[in-house]
Every structure is written in C-alpha cells, then in structure tokens.
C-alpha atoms as a printed R data frame, in Angstrom:
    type eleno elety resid chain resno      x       y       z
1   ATOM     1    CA   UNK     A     1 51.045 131.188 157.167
2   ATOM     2    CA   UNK     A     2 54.895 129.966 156.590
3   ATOM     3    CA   UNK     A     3 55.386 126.960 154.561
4   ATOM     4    CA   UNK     A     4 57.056 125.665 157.689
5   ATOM     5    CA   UNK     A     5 54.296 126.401 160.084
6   ATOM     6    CA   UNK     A     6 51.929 124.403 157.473
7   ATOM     7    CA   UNK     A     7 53.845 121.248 156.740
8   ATOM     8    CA   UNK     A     8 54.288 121.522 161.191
9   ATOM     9    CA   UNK     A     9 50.439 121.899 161.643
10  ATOM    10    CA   UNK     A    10 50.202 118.554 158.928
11  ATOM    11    CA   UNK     A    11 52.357 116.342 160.038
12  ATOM    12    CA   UNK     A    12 50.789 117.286 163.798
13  ATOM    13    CA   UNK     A    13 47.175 116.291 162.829
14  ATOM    14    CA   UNK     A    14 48.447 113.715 160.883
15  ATOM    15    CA   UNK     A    15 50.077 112.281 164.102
16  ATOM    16    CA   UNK     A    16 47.398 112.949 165.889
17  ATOM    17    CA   UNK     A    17 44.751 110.986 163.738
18  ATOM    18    CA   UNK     A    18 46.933 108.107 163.918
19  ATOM    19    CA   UNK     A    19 47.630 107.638 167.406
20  ATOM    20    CA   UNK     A    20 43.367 108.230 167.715
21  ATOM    21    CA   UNK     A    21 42.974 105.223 165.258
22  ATOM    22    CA   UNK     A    22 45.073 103.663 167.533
23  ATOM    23    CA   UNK     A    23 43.625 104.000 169.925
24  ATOM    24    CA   UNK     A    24 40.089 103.180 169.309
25  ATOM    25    CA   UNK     A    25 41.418  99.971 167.805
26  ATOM    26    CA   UNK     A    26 43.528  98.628 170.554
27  ATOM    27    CA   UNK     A    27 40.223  99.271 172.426
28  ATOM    28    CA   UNK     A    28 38.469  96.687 170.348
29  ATOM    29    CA   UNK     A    29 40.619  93.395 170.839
30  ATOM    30    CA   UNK     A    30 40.251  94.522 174.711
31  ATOM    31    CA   UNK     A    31 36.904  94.449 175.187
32  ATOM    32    CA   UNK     A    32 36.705  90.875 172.802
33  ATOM    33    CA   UNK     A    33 39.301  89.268 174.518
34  ATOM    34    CA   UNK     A    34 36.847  89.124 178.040
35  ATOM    35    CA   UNK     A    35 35.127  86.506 175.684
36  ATOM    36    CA   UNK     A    36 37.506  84.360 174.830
37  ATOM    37    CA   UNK     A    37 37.829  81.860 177.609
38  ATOM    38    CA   UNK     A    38 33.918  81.093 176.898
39  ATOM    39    CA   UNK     A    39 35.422  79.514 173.226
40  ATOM    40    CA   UNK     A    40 37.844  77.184 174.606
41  ATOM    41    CA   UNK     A    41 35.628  76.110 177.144
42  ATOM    42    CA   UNK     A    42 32.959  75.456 174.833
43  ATOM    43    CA   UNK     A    43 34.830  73.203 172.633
44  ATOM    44    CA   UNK     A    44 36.454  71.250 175.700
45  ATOM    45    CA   UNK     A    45 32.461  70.656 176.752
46  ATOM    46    CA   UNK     A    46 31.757  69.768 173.056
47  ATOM    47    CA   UNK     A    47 34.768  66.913 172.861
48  ATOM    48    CA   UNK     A    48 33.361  65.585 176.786
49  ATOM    49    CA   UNK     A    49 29.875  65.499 175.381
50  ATOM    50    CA   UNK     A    50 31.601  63.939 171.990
51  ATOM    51    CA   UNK     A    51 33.540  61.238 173.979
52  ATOM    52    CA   UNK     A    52 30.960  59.920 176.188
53  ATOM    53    CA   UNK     A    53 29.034  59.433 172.632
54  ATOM    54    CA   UNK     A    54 26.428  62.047 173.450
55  ATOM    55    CA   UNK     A    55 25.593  63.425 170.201
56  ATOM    56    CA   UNK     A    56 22.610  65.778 171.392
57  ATOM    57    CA   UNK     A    57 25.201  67.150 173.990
58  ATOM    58    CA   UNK     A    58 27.739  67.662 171.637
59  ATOM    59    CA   UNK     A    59 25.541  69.150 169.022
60  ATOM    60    CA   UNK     A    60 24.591  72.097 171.514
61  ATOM    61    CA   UNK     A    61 28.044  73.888 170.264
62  ATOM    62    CA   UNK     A    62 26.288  74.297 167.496
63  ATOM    63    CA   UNK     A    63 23.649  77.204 166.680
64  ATOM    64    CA   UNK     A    64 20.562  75.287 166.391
65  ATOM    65    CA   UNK     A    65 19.155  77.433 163.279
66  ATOM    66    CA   UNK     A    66 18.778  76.467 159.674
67  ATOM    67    CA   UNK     A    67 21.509  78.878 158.747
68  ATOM    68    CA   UNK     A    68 24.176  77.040 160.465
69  ATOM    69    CA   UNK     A    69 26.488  75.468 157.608
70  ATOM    70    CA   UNK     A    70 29.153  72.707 158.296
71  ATOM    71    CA   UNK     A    71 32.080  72.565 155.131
72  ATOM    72    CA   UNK     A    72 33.559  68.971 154.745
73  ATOM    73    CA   UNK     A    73 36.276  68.568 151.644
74  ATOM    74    CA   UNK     A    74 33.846  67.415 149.524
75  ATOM    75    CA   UNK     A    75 30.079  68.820 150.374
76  ATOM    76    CA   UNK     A    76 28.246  71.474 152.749
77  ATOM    77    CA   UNK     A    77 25.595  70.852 154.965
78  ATOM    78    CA   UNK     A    78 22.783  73.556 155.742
79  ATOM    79    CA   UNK     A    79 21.145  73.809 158.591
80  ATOM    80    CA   UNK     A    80 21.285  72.112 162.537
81  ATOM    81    CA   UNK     A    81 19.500  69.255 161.844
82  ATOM    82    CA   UNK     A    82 21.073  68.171 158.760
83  ATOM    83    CA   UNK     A    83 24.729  68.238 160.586
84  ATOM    84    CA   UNK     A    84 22.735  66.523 163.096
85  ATOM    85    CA   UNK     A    85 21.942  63.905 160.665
86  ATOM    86    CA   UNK     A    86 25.649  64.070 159.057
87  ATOM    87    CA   UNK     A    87 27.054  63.347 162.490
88  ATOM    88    CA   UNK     A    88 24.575  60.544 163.544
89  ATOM    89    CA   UNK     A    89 24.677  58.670 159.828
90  ATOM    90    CA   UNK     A    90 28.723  58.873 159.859
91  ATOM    91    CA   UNK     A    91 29.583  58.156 163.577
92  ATOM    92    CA   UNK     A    92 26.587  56.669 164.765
93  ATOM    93    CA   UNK     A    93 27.360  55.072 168.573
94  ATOM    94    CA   UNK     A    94 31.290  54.610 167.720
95  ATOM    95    CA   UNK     A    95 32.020  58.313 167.873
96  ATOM    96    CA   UNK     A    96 35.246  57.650 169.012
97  ATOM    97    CA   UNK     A    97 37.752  60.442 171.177
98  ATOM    98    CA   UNK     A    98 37.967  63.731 170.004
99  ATOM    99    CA   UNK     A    99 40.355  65.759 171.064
100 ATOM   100    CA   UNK     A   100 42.205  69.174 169.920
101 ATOM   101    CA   UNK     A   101 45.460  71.125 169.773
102 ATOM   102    CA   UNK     A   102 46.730  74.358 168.656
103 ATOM   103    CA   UNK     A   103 43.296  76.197 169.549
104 ATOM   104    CA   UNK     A   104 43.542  80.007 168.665
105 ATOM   105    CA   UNK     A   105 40.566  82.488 168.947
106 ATOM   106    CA   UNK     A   106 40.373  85.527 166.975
107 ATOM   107    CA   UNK     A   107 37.447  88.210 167.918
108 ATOM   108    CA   UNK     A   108 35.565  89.267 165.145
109 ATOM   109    CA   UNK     A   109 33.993  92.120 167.329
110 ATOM   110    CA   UNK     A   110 32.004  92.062 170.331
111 ATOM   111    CA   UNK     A   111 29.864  88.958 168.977
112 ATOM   112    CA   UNK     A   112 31.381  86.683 166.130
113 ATOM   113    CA   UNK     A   113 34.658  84.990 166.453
114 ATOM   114    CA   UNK     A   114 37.079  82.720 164.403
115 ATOM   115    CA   UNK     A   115 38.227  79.781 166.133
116 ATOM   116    CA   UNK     A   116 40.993  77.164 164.254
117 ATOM   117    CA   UNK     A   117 42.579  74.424 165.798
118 ATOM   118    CA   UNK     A   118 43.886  70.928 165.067
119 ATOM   119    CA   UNK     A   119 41.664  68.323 165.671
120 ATOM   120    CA   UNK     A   120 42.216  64.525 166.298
121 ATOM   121    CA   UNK     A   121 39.517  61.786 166.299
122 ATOM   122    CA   UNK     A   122 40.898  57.834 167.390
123 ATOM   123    CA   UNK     A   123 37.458  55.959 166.553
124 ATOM   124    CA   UNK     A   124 36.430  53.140 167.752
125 ATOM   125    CA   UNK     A   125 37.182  50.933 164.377
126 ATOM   126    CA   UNK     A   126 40.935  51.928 164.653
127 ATOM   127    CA   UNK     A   127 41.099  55.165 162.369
128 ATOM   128    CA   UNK     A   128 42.607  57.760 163.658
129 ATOM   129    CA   UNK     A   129 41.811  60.735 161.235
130 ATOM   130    CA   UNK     A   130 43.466  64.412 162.038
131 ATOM   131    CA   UNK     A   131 42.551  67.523 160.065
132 ATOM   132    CA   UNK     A   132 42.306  71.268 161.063
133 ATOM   133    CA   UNK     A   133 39.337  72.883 161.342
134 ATOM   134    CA   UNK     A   134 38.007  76.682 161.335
135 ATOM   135    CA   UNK     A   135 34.651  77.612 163.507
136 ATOM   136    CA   UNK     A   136 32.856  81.083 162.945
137 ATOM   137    CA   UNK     A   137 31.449  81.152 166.424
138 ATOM   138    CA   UNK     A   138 28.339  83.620 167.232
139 ATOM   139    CA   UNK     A   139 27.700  85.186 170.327
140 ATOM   140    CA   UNK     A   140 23.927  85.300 171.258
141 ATOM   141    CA   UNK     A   141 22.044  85.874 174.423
142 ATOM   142    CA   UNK     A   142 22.125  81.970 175.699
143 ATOM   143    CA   UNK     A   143 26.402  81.823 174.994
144 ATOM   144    CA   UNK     A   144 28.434  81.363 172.024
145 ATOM   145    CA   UNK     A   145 27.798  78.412 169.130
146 ATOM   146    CA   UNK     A   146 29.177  77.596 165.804
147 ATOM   147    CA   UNK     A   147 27.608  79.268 162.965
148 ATOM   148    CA   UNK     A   148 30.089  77.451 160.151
149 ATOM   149    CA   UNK     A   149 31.893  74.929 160.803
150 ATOM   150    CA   UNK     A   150 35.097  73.947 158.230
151 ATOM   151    CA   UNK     A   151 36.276  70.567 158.859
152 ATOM   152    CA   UNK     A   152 37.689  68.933 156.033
C-alpha cells in the first residue's frame, strides 16, 4: 500500500474515532440533564422547610446514612444525625431565612451530581452570613439527597 493511501486510511480512522467519542459523550450530559430540575427543586424545598424553622423537613435533603459528611471551614461532621445535631445546637429555633443564588448543577453521570451556589442566611439575631457552598448530591430510588455537603 502507497504511503499516501496509509497516512489517508489514518487520519480517516483517526477521524472517525473522534467524532465516535463524541458522540457517546454528548450522549451522557443528555440523558443527566432530564435530572436536573429535581436539584433545584430540592434545594428551594430545603430553604421553605429551613425558613418556616422546620429542621426535620429541611434535613430530608440530606441522605439520612452515616456516610453523609457536611465540611464547615474549620471541622467535618460524619454522618445524618450528627449534622442533625450540628444544625439543631447552632441554629436551634432562630434558623433564620435561607436563601440562594447562582445555583449551577453539574451531572456526575446518571446518579451523582455537583451542585454550587451562593448561599445567604439573615438570622434572626441580625447576622447576615453569606458563603458558597458545594453539594455532591446522590440519586437513589426515593429522589436525590446530599451526600457531602461543603459550606464553609
């Protein structure tokens, strides 16, 4: 075979591989992206629950397993019912309004997902503290829930 005819055949498979990759993963974010509206809407049900100073309500965005991990700037908490605890010892019945801005959602596959946002709290005492935050969100058979939790 030519030199000509080889380099040709190459650079033809070598197209062709690439526009297959391409593809398959331009497929991917497709099929994620069906998901995404059930993120936002979780956090917007979170913040209600969080505003009407429902903590048990609010804590359902969370995966209630001992594996779930929230990250403040200075410790991390393992497992549901110690950010339970964390939330009830720190905010107690002046949880204050939560609200958020910014939200993005990247799909981590079909079933794990990286949410970050802004988020805003104006507590009852006055303070209004403002920090960003980054969820790894799981997708299991009863919905999606925070697995980690970075709010510092």
């Amino acid at each position: 075979m030519p030199h000509c005819e080889r380099a040709f055949m190459k650079t033809t498979l070598a197209l062709l591989m690439t526009l297959i990759a391409l593809a398959t993963f331009a497929a991917c974010p497709a099929e994620a992206d069906a998901t995404i509206p059930a993120i936002p809407a979780l956090l917007a049900r979170s913040a209600d629950a969080w505003n009407h100073g429902r903590l048990d309500a609010f804590m359902t965005s969370y995966e209630n397993s001992p594996a779930t991990e929230y990250i403040s700037s200075k410790t991390v908490i393992h497992g549901y019912a110690n950010i339970r605890a964390h939330y009830a010892s720190h905010y107690g019945s002046g949880m204050g309004t939560l609200t958020f801005s910014g939200l993005s959602v990247m799909p981590l596959g079909t079933d794990y997902a990286v949410a970050v946002a802004h988020w805003h709290l104006a507590m009852t005492n006055g303070a209004h503290p403002t920090g960003i935050f980054s969820l790894v969100l799981h997708r299991s058979p009863s919905g999606w829930h925070i697995v980690a939790d970075h709010s510092p």
